[in-house]
KOLRODREN-217580 format. One record per residue (C-alpha): x, y, z; residue in one letter. Coordinates in steps of 0.001 Angstrom, whole numbers, padded with zeros to 6 digits, always signed. Layout:
XYZA
...
This chain:
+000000+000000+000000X
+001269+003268-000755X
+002965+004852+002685X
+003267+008296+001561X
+000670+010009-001107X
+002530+012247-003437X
+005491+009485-003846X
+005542+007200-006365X
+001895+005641-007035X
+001700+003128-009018X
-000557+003496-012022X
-001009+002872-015810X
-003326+004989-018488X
-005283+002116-020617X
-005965+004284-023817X
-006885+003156-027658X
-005881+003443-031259X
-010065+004950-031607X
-013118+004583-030361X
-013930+000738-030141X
-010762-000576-029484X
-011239-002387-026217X
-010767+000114-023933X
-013224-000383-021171X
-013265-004472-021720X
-009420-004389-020844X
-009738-001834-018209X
-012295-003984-016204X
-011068-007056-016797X
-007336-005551-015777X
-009388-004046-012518X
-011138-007254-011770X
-007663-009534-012246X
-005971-006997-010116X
-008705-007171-007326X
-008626-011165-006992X
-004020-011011-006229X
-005737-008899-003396X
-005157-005380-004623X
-006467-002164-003558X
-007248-000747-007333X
-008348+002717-007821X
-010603+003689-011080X
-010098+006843-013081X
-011920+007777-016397X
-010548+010705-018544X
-013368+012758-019084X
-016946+013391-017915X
-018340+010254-018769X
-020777+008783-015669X
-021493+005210-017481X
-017711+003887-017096X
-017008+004911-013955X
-020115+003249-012621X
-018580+000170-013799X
-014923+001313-012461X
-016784+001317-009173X
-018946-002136-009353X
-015657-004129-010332X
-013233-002403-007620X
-015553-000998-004566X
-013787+001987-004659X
-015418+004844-005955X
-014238+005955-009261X
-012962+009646-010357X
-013071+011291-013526X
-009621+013288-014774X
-010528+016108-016826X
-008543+018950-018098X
-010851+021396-019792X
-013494+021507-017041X
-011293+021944-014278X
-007189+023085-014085X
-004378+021107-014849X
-003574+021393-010950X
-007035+020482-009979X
-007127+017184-012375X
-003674+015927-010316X
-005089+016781-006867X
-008127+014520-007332X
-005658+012281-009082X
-003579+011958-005953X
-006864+012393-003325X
-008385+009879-005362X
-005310+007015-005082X
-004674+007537-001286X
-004857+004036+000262X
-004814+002300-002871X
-001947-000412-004535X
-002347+001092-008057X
-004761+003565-010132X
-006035+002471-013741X
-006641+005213-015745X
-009143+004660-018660X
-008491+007182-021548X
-010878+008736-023628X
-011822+007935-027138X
-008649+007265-028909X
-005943+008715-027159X
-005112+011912-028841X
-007967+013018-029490X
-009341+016285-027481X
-010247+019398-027808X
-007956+020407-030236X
-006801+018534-033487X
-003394+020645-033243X
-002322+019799-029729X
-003150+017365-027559X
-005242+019368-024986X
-007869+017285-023526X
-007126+014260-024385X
-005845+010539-023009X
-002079+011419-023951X
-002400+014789-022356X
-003495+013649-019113X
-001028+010600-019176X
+001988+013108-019805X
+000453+015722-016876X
+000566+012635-014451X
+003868+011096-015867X
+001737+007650-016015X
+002742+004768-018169X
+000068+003871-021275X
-000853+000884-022138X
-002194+000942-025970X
-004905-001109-027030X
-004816-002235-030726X
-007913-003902-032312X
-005712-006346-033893X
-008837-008181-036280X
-008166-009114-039593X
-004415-007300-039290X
-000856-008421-038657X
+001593-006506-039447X
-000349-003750-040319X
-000654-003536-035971X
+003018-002564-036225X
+002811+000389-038613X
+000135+001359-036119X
+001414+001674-033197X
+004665+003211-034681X
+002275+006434-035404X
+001228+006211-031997X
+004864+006048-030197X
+006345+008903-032968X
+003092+011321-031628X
+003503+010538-028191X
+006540+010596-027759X
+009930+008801-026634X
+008555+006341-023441X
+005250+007366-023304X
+003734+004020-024556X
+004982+000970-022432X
+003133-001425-023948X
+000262-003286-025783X
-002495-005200-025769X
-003573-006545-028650X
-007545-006992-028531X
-010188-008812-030602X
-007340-011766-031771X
-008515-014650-033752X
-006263-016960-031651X
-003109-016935-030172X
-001166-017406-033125X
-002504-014332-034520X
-001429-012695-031677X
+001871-014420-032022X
+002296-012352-035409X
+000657-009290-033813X
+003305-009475-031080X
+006348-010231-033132X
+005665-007026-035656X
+005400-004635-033084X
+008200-005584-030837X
+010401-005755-033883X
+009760-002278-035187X
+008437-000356-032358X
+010594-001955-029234X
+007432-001576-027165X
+006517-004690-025423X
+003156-006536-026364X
+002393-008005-023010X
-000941-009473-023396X
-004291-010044-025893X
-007773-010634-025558X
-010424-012923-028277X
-013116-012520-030037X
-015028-014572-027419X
-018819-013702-026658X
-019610-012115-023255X
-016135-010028-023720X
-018135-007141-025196X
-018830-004707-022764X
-022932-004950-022263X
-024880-002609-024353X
-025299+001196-022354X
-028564+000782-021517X
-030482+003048-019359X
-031035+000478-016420X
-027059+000413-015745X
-028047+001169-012492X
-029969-001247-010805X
-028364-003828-013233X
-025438-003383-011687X
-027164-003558-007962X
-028999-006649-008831X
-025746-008158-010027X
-026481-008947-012964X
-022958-007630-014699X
-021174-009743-012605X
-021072-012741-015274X
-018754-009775-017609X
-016556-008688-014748X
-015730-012316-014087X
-015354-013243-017809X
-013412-010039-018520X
-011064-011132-015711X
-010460-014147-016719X
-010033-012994-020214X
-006891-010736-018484X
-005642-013318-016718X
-005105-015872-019452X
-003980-013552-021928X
-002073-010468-019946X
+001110-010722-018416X
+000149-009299-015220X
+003793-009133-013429X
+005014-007246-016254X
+002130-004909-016283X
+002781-004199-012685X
+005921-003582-013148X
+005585-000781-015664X
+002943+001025-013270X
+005844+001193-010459X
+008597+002296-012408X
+006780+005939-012476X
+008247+008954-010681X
+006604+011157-007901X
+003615+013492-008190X
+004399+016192-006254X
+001578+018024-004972X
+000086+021583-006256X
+000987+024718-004457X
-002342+025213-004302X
-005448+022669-004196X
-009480+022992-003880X
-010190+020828-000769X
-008655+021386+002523X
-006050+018504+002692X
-003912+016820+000595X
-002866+013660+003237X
-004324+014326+006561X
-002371+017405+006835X
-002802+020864+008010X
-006251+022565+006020X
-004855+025104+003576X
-008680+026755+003636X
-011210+027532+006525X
-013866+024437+007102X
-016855+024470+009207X
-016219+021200+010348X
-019685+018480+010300X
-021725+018316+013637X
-024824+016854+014589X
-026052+020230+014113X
-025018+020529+010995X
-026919+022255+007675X
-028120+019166+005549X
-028179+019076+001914X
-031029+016484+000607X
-029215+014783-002444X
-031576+012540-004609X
-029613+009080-004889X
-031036+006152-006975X
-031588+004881-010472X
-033408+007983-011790X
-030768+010065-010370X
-027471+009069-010223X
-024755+011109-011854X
-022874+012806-009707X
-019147+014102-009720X
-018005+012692-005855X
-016262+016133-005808X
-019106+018218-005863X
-020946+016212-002987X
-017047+016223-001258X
-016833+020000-001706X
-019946+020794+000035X
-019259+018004+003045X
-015924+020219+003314X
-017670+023547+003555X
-019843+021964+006429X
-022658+020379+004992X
-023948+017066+005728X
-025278+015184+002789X
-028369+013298+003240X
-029771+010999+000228X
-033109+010181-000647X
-035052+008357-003290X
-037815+009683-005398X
-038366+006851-007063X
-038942+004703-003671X
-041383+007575-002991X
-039088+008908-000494X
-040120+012728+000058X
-037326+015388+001071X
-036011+014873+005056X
-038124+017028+007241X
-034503+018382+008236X
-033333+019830+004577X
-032008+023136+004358X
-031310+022269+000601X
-031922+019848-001939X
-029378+018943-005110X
-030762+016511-007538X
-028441+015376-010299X
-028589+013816-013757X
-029696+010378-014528X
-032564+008805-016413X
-035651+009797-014934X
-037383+009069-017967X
-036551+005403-017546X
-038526+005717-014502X
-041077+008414-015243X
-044266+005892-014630X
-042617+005257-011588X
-041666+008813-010390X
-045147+010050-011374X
-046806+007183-009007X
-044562+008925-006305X
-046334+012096-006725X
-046711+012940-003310X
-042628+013062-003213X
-042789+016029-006064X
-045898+017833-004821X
-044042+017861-001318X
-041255+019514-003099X
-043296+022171-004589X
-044379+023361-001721X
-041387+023161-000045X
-039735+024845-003074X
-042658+027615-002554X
-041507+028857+001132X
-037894+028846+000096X
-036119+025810+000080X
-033077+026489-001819X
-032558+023579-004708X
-029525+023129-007409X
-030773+020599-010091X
-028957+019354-013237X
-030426+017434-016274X
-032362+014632-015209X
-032784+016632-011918X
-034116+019557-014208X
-036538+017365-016223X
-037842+015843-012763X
-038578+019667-011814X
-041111+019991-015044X
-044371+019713-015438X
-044379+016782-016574X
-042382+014437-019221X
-043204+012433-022772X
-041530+009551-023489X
-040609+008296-027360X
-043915+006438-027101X
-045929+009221-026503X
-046847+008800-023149X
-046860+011809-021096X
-046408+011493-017225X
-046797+014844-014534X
-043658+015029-012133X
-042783+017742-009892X
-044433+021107-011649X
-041964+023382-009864X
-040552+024724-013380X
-043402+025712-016102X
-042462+023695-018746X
-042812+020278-020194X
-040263+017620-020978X
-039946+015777-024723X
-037821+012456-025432X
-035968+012455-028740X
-034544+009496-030641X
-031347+011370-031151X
-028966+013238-028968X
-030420+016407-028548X
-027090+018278-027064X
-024094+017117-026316X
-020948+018464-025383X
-018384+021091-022702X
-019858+023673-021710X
-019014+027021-019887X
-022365+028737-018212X
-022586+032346-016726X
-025187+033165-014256X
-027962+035349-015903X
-029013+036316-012801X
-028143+035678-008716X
-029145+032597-007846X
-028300+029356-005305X
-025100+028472-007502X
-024290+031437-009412X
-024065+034943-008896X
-024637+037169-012091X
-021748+036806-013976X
-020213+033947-012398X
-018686+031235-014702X
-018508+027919-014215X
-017785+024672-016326X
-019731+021493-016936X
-020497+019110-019693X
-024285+018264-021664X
-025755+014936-022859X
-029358+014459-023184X
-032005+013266-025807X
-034871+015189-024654X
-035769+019072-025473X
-037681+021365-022845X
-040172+023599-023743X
-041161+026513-021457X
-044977+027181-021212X
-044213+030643-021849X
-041646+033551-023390X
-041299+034499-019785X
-039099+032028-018669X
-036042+033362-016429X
-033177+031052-017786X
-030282+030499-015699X
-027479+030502-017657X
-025854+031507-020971X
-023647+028681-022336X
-020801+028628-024668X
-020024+025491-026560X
-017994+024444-029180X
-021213+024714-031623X
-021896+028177-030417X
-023439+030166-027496X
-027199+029901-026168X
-029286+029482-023050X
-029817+027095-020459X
-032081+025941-017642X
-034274+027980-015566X
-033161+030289-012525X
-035400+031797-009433X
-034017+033509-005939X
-033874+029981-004214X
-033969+027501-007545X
-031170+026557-009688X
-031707+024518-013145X
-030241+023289-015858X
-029698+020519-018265X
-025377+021343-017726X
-023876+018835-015565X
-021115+021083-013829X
-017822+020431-012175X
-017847+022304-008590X
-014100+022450-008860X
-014167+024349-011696X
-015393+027737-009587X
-015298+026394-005490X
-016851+029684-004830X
-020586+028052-006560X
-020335+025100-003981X
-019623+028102-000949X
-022731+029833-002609X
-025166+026792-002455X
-024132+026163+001524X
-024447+029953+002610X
-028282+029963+000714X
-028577+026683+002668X
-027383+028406+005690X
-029778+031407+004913X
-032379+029367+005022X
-032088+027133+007920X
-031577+030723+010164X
-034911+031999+008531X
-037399+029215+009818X
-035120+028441+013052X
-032173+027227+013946X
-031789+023655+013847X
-033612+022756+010711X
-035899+020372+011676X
-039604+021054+010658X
């Protein structure tokens, strides 16, 4: 275990020649393998991808941390980086897409290879390997020339037709790249990672991924030279820590930043937790414990109204039209939020959490269900993504997150459009993109929407904002909280 966080942690960045390549089958098989030699493994996803993550933290128990350098600082990405590895024997870092691609086609900002070189990590390139042989050498020869001398330690060759095609893979690269092909995977069925759907959730709590984590190990173990693999995470150097860093320490050592720390007494943020509602980034939720809050979940969809003792309510993404039969059932959980909402509650919502807040939603079907009726608008399903993509939101006007002005960064994905009942609709934000500029979610005093899943670590100062409303609150009606 490491002794000393900041030294030299052990860890490897699994990226791919594209999109497809194997990434996230060799990353959880290489987790799973790791766990059964009794290893403390640590999860990391480049990115701001929810879906892997959620299967980083199935296979490992440990909860798993996305790395991403455009929606918060380089220095920020290596603090959770280093936060997120404490305790553990080695970190697996699942790239992005294919591993130079990013944000920019000119530089390698935002991508797999750019977080790999920030954190001095080791890569481990995964080639789809069917139908080719030699061709896999000419491969990753681009890939080592772009990267750069030692950046890629070695290969896995995926989706082999048996081991001697792997045997030809193996002997082409070596030969005229000098990068070591340590290990491949088949073409067996069950090694394809299961299909994205929108149960991921309580598929994974009912267990029923279990029969891929074990195949995918075995799959690692039978073709992957572990030893050598875990020998070219150690031979990394240091991360030293930042001068600077967002939460208050860095190893259990003196706080950097003033906390109220948690009490009994303390403010309580209601945070909606279950398969409707799901994606959140553990920082945001970390940031507020920091500041003093204690986080209390509850379930909409197991009719579970808001704790008597809220002084605030944050509802994240997720699929709540999955669940929106369900969720309308449960009406007495939205309808108790309304009114709350109505004498001040303060509430942050994002995506799913802002479709919940609607007047109701209509699935691809056709079926229209009410929910909460907080936000005058109504909710629409599409067949295609609808939006998608970084963003960077300024407040429109003072509200529970944002001040006017304010700035903060977050990331969109959703296949359903809102429309407001009216052309008075106070939005929340204004959005930049890389496909332009527009308007997002819906803003009040006390009510915070949007269909932007942000990154609290991008601006700490929102997270301080949400707990002093919270705060504001709780003195208005009294004290301790408790209605």
């Amino acid at each position: 275990m490491i002794s000393e966080i900041g030294g030299g942690i052990p860890r490897l960045v699994i990226a791919g020649t594209g999109s497809g390549a194997g990434k996230t089958t060799v990353t959880i098989g290489l987790m799973a393998a790791l766990k059964r030699r009794g290893l403390a493994v640590q999860g990391f996803k480049c990115g701001p991808d929810y879906i892997d993550p959620s299967y980083h933290t199935a296979v490992t128990g440990r909860i798993s941390r996305n790395l991403d350098t455009w929606m918060t600082t380089l220095d920020v990405m290596r603090e959770i980086f280093l936060r997120g590895s404490r305790e553990a024997d080695i970190s697996v870092i699942e790239g992005v897409m294919g591993m130079f691609d990013g944000k920019d086609p000119l530089a390698n900002t935002g991508s797999t290879a750019e977080i790999a070189e920030l954190l001095a990590a080791p890569v481990l390139l995964v080639v789809n390997a069917s139908s080719i042989g030699r061709t896999a050498a000419a491969m990753v020869l681009g890939f080592r020339e772009l990267a750069g001398p030692g950046r890629i330690a070695g290969v896995i060759a995926n989706q082999c037709g048996s081991e001697a095609h792997f045997r030809l893979v193996q002997a082409a690269v070596e030969q005229v790249c000098g990068i070591p092909v340590v290990g491949w995977l088949g073409r067996e069925e069950g090694l394809q990672v299961p299909e994205r759907h929108l149960g991921l959730v309580p598929a994974i709590e009912r267990g029923e991924l279990e029969p891929f984590f074990e195949r995918a190990a075995d799959a690692v173990e039978q073709g992957v030279d572990l030893d050598a693999l875990l020998e070219l995470a150690r031979r990394v150097p240091p991360l030293p820590w930042p001068e600077k860093w967002v939460f208050s320490t860095p190893a259990g050592g003196t706080d950097q930043a003033d906390v109220n720390p948690q009490t009994e007494d303390s403010l309580t943020i209601a945070v909606a937790m279950d398969a409707a509602f799901n994606f959140y980034y553990p920082e945001n939720l970390e940031l507020l414990e920091e500041l003093g809050a204690r986080i209390q979940p509850f379930s909409p969809l197991a009719g579970e109204p808001v704790p008597p003792e809220a002084d605030g309510v944050y509802i994240g993404g997720g699929f709540p039209e999955e669940f929106a039969e369900q969720l309308a059932q449960a009406g007495h959980v939205g309808r108790d939020l309304k009114a709350r909402a109505e004498v001040g509650l303060p509430i942050f919502a994002e995506c799913g959490g802002y479709m919940y807040l609607s007047r109701s939603i209509t699935d691809q079907s056709g079926r229209t269900f009410p929910m909460a009726g907080i936000i005058p608008a109504e909710v629409r399903m599409q067949s295609k993504l609808s939006s998608f993509g970084y963003r960077e939101v300024t407040g429109l006007r003072d509200g529970v997150l944002l001040a006017e002005g304010d700035t903060i960064r977050g990331h969109e994905y959703h296949y359903s459009t809102l429309t407001p009942d009216s052309e008075i609709y106070p939005h929340a934000y204004d959005t930049k993109g890389l496909r332009g500029a527009g308007q997002d979610g819906y803003a009040t005093d006390t009510l915070t929407a949007g269909y932007t899943h942000v990154h609290f670590a991008s601006n700490p100062e929102a997270a301080k904002r949400l707990v002093a409303r919270c705060a504001a609150y709780r003195r208005r009606r009294g004290g301790s909280g408790h209605e």
